[in-house]
N, C-alpha and C positions, 0 to 999 in steps of 0.2 A: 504494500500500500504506500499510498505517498499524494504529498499535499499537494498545495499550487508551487509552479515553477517560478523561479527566482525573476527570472527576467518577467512575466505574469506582475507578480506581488508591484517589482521595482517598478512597472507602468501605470499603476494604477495609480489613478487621481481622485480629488474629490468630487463625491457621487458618483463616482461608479459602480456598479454593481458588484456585490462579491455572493457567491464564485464570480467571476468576470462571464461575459458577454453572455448571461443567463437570464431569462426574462422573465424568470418564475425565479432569480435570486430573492434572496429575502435579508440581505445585508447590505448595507451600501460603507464605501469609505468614507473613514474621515478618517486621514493621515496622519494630522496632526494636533496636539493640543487644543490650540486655538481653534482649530475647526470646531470639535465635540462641544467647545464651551459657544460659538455659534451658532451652533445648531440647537443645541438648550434655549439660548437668548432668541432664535429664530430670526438669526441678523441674516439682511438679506445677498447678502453672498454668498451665503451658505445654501440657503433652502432654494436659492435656483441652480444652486450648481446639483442637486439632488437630482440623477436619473432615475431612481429608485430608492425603497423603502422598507422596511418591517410591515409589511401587508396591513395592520390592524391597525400602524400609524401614516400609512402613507397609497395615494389610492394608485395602482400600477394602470399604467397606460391603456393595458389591453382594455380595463374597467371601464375606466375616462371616456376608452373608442368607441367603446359596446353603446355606452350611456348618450354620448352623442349621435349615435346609428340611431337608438332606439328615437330621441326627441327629436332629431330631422328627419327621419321616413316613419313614421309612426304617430305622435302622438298627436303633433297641430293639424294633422289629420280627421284624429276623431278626440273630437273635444268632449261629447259627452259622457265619458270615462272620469274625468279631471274636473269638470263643470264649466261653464265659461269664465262664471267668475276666477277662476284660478288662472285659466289657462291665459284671459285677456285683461283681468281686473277692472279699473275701474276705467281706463283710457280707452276701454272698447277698439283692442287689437282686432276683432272677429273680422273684420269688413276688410282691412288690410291683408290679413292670412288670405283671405281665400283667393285673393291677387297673386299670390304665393310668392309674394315681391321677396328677393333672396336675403335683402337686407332689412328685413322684418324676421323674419324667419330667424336667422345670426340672433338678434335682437332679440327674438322668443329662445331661441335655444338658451343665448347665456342666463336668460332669469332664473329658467325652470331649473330648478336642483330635487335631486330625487339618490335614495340609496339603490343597491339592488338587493335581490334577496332568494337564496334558493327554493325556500319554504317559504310557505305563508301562514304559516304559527310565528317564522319569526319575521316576518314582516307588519304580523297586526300586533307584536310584540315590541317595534320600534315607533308604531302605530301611538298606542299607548303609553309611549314613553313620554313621547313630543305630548301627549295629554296631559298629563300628569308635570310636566315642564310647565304647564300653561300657556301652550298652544292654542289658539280658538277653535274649535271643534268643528265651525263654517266660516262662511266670508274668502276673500280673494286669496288669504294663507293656510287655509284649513290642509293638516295632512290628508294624501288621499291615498289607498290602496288597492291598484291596476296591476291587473296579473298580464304575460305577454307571452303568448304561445309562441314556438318555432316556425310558425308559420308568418307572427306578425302581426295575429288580432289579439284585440286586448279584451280583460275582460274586468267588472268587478267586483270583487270580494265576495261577495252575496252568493255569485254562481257559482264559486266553490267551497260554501258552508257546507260544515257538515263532513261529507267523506275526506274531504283533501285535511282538514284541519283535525278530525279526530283520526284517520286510517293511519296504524300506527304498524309497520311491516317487520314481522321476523325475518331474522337473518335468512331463514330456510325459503323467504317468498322474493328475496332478491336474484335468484338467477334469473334468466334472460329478459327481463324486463326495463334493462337501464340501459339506454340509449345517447344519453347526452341530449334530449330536444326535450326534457322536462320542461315546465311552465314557469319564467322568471317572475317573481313579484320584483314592483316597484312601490317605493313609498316617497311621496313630496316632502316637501321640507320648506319652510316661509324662509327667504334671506337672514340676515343677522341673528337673532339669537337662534334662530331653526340650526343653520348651519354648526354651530357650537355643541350643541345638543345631539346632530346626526355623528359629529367627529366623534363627541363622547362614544354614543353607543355602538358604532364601528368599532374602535377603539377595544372597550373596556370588557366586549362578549364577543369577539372572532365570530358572528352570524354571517359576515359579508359574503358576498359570491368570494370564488378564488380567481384568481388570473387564468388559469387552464381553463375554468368554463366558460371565461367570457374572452378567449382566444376562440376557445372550440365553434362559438356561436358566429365570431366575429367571420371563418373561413368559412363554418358550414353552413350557417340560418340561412332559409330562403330570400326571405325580406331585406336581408343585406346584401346577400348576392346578387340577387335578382335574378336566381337564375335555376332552371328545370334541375339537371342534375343537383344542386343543391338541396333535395328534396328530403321531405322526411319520411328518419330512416326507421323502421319496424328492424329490425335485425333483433335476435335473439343476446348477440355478443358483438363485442369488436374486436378486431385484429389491431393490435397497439401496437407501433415503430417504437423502441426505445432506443436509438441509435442503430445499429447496422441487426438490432436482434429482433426477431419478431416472432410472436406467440399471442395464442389465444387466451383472453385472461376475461375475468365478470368481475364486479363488483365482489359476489359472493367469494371467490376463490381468495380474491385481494386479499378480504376481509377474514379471513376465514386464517389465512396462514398471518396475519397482523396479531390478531384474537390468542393465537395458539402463543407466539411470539412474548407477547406481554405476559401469556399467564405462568410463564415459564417451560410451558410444554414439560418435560421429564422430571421436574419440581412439583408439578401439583399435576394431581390423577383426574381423569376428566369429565367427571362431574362437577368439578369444579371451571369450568371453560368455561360456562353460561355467565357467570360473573365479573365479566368484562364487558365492556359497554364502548361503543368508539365515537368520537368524535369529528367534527372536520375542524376544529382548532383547541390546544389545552385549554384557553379562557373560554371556548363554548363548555367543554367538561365543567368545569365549576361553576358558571352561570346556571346551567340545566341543573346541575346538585343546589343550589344553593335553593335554586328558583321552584324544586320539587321538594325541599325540605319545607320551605315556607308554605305551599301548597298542603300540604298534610298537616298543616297544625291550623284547629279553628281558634283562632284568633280573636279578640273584641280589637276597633280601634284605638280603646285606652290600654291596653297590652300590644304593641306591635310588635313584630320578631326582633328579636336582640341575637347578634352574634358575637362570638368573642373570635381576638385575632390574638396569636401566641406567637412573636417575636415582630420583627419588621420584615416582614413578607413582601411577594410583589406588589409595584404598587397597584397595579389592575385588580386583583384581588379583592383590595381596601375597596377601592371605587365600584368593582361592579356590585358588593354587596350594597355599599352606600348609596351611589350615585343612582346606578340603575335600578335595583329592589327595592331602591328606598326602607332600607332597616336598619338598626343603629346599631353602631358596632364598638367594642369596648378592646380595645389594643392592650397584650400584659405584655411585659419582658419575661423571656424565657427563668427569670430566677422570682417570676413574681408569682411563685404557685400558691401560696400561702394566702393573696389578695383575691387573687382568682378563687380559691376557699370561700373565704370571709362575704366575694361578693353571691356568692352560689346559697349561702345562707342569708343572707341579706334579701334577697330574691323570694326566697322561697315562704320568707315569711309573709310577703306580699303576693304573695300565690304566682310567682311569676318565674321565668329561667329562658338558659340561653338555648335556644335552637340547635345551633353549632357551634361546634369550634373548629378554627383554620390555622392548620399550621406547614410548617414544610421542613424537609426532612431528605434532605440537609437542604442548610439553609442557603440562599442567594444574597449577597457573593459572601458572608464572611464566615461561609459553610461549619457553622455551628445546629446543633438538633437540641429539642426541648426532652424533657424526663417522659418520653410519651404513654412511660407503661403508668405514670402518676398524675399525666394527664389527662387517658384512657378514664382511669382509677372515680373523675371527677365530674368527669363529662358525664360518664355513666350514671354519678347520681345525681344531675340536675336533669338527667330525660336526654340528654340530647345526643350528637352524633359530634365523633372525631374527625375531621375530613384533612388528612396528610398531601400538600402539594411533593410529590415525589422525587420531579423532575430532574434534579441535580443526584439525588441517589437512585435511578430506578432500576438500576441491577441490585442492588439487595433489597425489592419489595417482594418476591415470593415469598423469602424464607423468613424474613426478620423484619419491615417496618411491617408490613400487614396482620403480624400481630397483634401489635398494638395499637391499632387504629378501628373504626368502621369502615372506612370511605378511603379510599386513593384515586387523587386526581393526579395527570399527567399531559405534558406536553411530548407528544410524540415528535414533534418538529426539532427539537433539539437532540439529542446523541443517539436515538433510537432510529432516527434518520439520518443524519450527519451530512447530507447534503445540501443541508440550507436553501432547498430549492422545494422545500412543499412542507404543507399546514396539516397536523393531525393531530389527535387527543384521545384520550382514552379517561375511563371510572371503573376502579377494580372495588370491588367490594368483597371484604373480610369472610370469608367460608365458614368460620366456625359461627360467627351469629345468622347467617343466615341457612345452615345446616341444624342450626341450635336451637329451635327461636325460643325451645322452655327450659332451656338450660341455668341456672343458679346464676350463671355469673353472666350472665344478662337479662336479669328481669323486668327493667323496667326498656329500657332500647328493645327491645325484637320486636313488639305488635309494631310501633313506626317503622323498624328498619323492614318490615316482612312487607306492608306498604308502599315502603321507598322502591323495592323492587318489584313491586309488580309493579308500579309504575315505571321503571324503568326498562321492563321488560316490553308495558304494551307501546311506547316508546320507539324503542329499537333503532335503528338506523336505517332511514325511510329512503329511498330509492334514489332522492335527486339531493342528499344532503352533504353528502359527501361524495363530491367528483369523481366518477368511475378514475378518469386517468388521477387525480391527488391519489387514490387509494389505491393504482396500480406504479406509481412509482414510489410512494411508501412502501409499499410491499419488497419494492426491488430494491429499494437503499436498506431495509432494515435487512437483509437477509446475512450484514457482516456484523452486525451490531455486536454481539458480544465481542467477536475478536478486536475489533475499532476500541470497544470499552478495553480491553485489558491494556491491549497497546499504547492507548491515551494514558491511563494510568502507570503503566511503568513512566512514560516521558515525562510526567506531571510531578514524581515522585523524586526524578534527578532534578526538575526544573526547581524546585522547592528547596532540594539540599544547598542549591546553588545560589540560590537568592537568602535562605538564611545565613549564608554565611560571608554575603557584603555588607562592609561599613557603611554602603549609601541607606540600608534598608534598618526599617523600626521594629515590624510587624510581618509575618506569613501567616495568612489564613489558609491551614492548610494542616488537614488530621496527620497525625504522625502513624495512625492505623484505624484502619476504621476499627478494629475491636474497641479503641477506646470511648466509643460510642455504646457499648454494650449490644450491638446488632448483631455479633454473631450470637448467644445464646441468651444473653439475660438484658433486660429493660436496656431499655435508650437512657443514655445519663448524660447530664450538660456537658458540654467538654468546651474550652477555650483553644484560642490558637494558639502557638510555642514557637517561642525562640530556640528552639533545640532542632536538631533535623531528625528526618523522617525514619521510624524504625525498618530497617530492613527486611522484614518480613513482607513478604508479598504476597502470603495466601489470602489478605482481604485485603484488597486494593481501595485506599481510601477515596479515590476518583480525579476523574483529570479537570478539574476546576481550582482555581488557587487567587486570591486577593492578595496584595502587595501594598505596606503602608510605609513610605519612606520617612527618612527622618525631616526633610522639607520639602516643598511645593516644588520647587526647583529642580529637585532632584526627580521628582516623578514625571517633569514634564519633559525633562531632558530622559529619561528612560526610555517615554512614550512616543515621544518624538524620532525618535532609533534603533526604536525595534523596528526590525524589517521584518516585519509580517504583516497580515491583512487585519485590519483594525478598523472596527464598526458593532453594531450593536447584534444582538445574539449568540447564543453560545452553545457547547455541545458539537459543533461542525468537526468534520474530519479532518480537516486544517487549522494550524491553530489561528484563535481569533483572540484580541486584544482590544479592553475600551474601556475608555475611563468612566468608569464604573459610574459613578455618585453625582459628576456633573453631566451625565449624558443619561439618566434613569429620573433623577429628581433635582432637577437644573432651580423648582421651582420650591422646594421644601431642604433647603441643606441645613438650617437649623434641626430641624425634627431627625432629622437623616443621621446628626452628629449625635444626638441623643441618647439614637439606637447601634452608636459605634460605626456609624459608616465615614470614614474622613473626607473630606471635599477632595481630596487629591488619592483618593483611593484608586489602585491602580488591577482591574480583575484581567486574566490572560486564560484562556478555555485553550487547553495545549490538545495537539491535534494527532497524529498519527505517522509525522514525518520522520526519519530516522531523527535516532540520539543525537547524533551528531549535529545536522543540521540546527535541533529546534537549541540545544546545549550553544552553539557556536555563536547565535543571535542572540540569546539572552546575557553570555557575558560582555559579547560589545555594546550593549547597549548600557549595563551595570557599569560598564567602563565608564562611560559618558558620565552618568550619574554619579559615579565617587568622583570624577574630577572635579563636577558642582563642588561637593564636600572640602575639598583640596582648597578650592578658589576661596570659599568661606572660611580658611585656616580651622580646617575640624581633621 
């Protein structure tokens, strides 16, 4: 295996794509310091030099193409989908359009702003957002919800109540039925604060369409074409090109060896399969869990869901329970289990408690874990459910964090894929409570968790939710995933010994084994980072993720500034990837940030699978740089 090529890395500029010249990347550069603090501040030399993005934060072209196709041959077509009000407001555009005068048309296209959306549960679900935002419900900005078939007519909402929003498909009903010419929903959006509020929820719950389907739409839909052969297709399957290899693949088979994948296949016996859940993005997995835990609890409005949040988690996490679910969320530090006590009795004597709790395991970036078998211990008696974001540890969730938990969310997009080039998710859920449900030591969680899953079971993973081809080339990037993991982790574990032992550096976050975490047999226990290096022992590899706190600001910008490698946001890639963590995650909260131990100049490096040598050879000249800082400082 082997990363990107030197001469690659050395060309890349700011906003370019990483991988390079991939259209479905999901990383962009930012080479240098200054840039990442840029792009935070949203100075604009930065955000135009942006050819690409993190998909949830930035809309890819192919989307952008789709969505102007749809509003120039589609929509000032047939206004009473939209209403006229909306479509022409109060200027009475109508009498103009139908002149088709081109620059009327330019003029109608830029107004109209609309999301797209695969499904239309989650499209009346952004619906409702913009409601609950205080959106007007009518008038010339009222959100509206127009579904658009492959062929180009629209429809709305009404005409598909009922089967489309409740028909919820087992895995077993997905063979030949998925075609790529599903029915896209669109949902409008008022200028100015609409647009704020549609970023948000793009954003904060990965529902968006993906780039692959609104490429696939962009070459095949008729209406775009304009043309016979582009017809729609009935086929049972597709024949998919992945580069020079081709084979017949379905949804189902995709999904089928993904499903096997995550549960560890030869770890866990297979009755225990059903207990994976997939997604089309990790933030749809915990949106959907948070959004069906809330759903199962009847509630008065003077009791609204309370969730509790156990370290400083992602920040989407915070926000889509907050911002989207609108429920109040109560943040502990992982050594605050005693308060978290205190408020679980506090509560209860007001007949009240928390939902859930969210935590993650290990943690992002300063990969620390909470006491989970004592947070298990607690959750259990306030009624609610443990939900573990995995994602940085999820080669030890069969055997070890799934213990101690209810709930495992995941981002499949990061090292389960490592291609940085497609969006997936996944919900494991705990086998002994829902194997157990009258067992002693879960008695009050089973009747909810035995609920959770039938609800997630009638659920499923419905036909147009998840992109045939996303879920045919996750299949094909995960198929190295553990050996990627082992390999990252030896590199990660020299990279570590080597940085703690320069004079520029304060800090490695960075386990010296994961046993010291208690995951190979006994509870999860708090563990800090060390100035010491890494124990040699390699039969549990603590993972290839590591944070870097230098002794000054100076020194980490000159580190970050020289490392030659690809440097931008996300992590997990089979290459190693580098970004300054704290000003490019929370540009906009770095007091709260430092609270929770993250330094403004915190420096995370996701080490990749390239030979020893190579990724060893770049991290000491770059350390070089950085003690010289020190030298100049007379230190």
């Amino acid at each position: 295996m082997a990363g990107i090529p030197d001469e690659t890395i050395n060309s890349l500029a700011l906003g370019d794509s990483i991988p390079p010249n991939n259209v479905h990347a999901l990383s962009v550069c930012l080479p240098t310091w200054e840039d990442t603090v840029g792009w935070g501040n949203k100075n604009d030399r930065v955000v135009s030099a942006m050819k690409t993005g993190y998909p949830r934060f930035f809309f890819a072209k192919d989307i952008n193409d789709l969505a102007d196709c749809i509003k120039k041959k589609i929509l000032f077509k047939q206004k009473k989908y939209l209403g006229q009000d909306q479509l022409w407001g109060r200027r009475k555009w109508y009498q103009r359009l139908t002149r088709t005068n081109k620059m009327d048309i330019d003029h109608f296209t830029r107004e109209l702003q609309f999301l797209l959306f695969p499904m239309l549960r989650d499209a009346l679900a952004f619906e409702n957002y913009l409601l609950k935002k205080g959106i007007p419900n009518s008038g010339a900005h009222s959100p509206r919800v127009v579904g658009v078939s492959w062929s180009g007519d629209l429809k709305d909402k009404s005409e598909s109540a009922g089967p489309t929003v409740e028909r919820w498909l087992t895995i077993e009903n997905l063979r030949g039925i998925v075609d790529g010419s599903e029915d896209l929903w669109l949902v409008t959006y008022p200028p100015g604060e609409g647009v704020t509020h549609a970023h948000e929820f793009w954003q904060h719950t990965g529902l968006g369409i993906s780039s692959r389907r609104a490429r696939f739409w962009l070459k095949n839909a008729p209406f775009i074409q304009n043309s016979r052969t582009a017809r729609h297709r009935k086929t049972r399957s597709y024949r998919l090109r992945e580069g020079s290899d081709e084979r017949n693949t379905t949804l189902l088979e995709a999904c089928t060896d993904i499903t096997w994948r995550i549960s560890g296949g030869h770890r866990m016996c297979d009755r225990h399969f059903p207990d994976v859940y997939l997604f089309p993005s990790g933030m749809s997995a915990i949106y959907h869990v948070a959004k069906f835990i809330m759903d199962l609890e009847e509630r008065s409005p003077e009791n609204p869901p309370v969730f509790a949040v156990f370290g400083f988690v992602y920040v989407d996490t915070v926000k889509v329970l907050e911002t989207v679910l609108g429920a109040t969320v109560d943040v502990f530090g992982y050594e605050e289990l005693s308060r978290f006590q205190f408020e679980i009795q506090d509560r209860a004597e007001r007949s009240q408690s928390y939902s859930a709790v969210f935590t993650e395991s290990l943690g992002n970036p300063l990969l620390d874990c909470p006491n989970l078998l004592a947070l298990h211990a607690l959750t259990q008696k306030c009624g609610g459910f443990l939900v573990v974001d995995d994602t940085v540890g999820m080669y030890l969730t069969p055997r070890r964090i799934l213990r101690h938990c209810d709930i495992i969310c995941t981002s499949l997009t990061k090292m389960f894929s490592g291609g940085c080039d497609v969006m997936g998710g996944s919900v494991t859920l705990n086998p002994h409570v829902t194997l157990n449900p009258h067992s002693r030591r879960h008695p009050r969680i089973s009747p909810l968790f035995e609920r959770l899953k039938a609800r997630l079971n009638r659920r499923r993973l419905g036909p147009s939710e998840w992109f045939f081809e996303d879920a045919s080339v996750m299949q094909k990037n995960s198929e190295t995933f553990e050996t990627r993991y082992q390999m990252a982790c030896k590199n990660a574990q020299r990279v570590a010994t080597i940085l703690w032992r320069s004079k520029a550096v304060q800090k490695v976050y960075y386990p010296q084994d994961i046993r010291e975490y208690g995951l190979d047999s006994d509870p999860c226990t708090r563990s800090g980072s060390s100035s010491r290096g890494p124990s040699p022992s390699c039969g549990d590899r603590p993972g290839y993720l590591l944070s870097v706190k230098f002794h000054h600001r100076k020194q980490a910008i000159a580190f970050y500034d020289n490392f030659q490698v690809c440097k931008g946001p996300s992590f997990g890639t089979s290459f190693t990837l580098c970004c300054a963590y704290t000003i490019l995650a929370h540009p906009r909260e770095l007091e709260r940030a430092e609270r929770y131990g993250l330094a403004e100049d915190l420096v995370r490096i996701s080490v990749g699978v390239e030979e020893e040598e190579w990724i060893l050879d770049r991290v000491k000249r770059a350390l070089n740089f950085a003690e010289e800082v020190s030298l100049r400082r007379g230190e």
